[in-house]
C-alpha positions as CSV (number, residue, x, y, z in Angstrom):
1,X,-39.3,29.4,18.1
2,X,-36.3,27.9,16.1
3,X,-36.3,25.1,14.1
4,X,-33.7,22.9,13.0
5,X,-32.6,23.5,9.2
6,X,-31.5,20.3,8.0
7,X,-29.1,21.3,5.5
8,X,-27.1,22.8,7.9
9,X,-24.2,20.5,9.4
10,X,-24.9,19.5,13.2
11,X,-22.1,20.3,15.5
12,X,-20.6,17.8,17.5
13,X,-17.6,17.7,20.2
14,X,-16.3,15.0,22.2
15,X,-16.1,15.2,25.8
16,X,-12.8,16.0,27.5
17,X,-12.6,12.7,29.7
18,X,-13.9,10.6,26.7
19,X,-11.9,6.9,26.5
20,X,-9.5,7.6,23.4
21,X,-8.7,4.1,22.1
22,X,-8.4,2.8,18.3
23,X,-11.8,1.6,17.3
24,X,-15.1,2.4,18.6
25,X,-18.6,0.5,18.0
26,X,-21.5,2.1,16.8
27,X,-22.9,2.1,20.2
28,X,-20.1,4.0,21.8
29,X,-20.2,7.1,19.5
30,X,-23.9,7.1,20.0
31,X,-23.4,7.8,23.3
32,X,-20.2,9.8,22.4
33,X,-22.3,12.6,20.7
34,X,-25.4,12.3,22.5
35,X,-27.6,10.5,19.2
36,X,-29.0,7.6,18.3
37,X,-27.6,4.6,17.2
38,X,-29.7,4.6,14.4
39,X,-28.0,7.8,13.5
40,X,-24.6,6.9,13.7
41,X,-25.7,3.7,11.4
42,X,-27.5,6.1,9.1
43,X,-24.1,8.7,8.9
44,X,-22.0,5.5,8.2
45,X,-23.8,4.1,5.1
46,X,-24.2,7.8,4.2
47,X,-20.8,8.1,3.9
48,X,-20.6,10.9,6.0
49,X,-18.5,8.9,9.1
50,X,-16.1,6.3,7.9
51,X,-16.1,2.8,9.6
52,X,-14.5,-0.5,8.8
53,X,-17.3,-3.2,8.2
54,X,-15.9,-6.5,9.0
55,X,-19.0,-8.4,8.8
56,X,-23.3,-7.6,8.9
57,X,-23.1,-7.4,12.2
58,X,-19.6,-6.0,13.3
59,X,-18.5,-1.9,12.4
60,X,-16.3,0.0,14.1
61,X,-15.0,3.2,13.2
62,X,-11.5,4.2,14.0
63,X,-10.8,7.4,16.4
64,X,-9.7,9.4,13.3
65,X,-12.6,8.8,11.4
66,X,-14.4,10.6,14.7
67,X,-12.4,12.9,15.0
68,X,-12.7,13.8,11.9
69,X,-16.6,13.8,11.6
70,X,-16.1,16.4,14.8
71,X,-13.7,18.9,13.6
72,X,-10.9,17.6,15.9
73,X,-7.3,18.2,14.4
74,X,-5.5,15.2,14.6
75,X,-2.2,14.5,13.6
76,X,-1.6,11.6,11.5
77,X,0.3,8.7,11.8
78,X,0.9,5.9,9.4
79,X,1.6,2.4,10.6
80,X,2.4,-0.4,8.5
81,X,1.9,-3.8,9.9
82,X,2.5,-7.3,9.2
83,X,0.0,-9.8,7.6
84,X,0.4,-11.2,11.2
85,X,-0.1,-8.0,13.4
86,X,-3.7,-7.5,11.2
87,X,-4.6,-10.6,12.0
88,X,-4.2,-10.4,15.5
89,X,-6.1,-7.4,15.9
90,X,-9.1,-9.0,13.2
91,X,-9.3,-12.2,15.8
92,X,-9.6,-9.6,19.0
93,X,-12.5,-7.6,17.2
94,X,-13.7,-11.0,16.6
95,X,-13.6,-12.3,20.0
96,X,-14.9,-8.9,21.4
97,X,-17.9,-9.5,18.7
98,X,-18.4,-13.3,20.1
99,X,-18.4,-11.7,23.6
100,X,-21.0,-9.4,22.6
101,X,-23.2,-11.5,21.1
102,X,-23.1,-13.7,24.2
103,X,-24.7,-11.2,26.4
């Protein structure tokens, strides 16, 4: 019988057909890679996957962080945006969050 060393690194990969898209929650790379969402939660304040925290209850972490934390090469981009453009995309995690909470 073998058991699980927990020293050694767990090996993730992302499914082919996943959703690619800038941000995901905690739930959605839970279900991503097939853990818990305690897990992801726990690998966040770790420090071993990055995410934004924008407030107690909202996190997301951004597709390169993910990729990242799964071995996926990425090539990287830099994009700098106005005060405004930030904004905008704060008030539509916002509003997603509100929407959230609402159900």
């Amino acid at each position: 019988m073998r058991y699980h060393d927990p020293m050694q690194t767990p090996h993730f990969s992302l499914p082919s057909d996943f959703e690619k898209k800038g941000f995901y929650t905690t739930q959605e790379v839970a279900d991503l890679l097939n853990v818990h969402v305690a897990t992801v939660r726990r690998w966040i304040q770790n420090n071993t996957l990055f995410a934004f925290r924008f407030s107690a209850r909202v996190t997301r972490i951004p597709y390169g962080a993910l990729a990242e934390f799964v071995g996926t090469p990425l090539p990287v981009s830099h994009e700098t945006m106005s005060q405004a453009r930030a904004d905008s995309i704060n008030a539509r995690i916002a509003a997603e969050h509100r929407g959230l909470a609402a159900s």
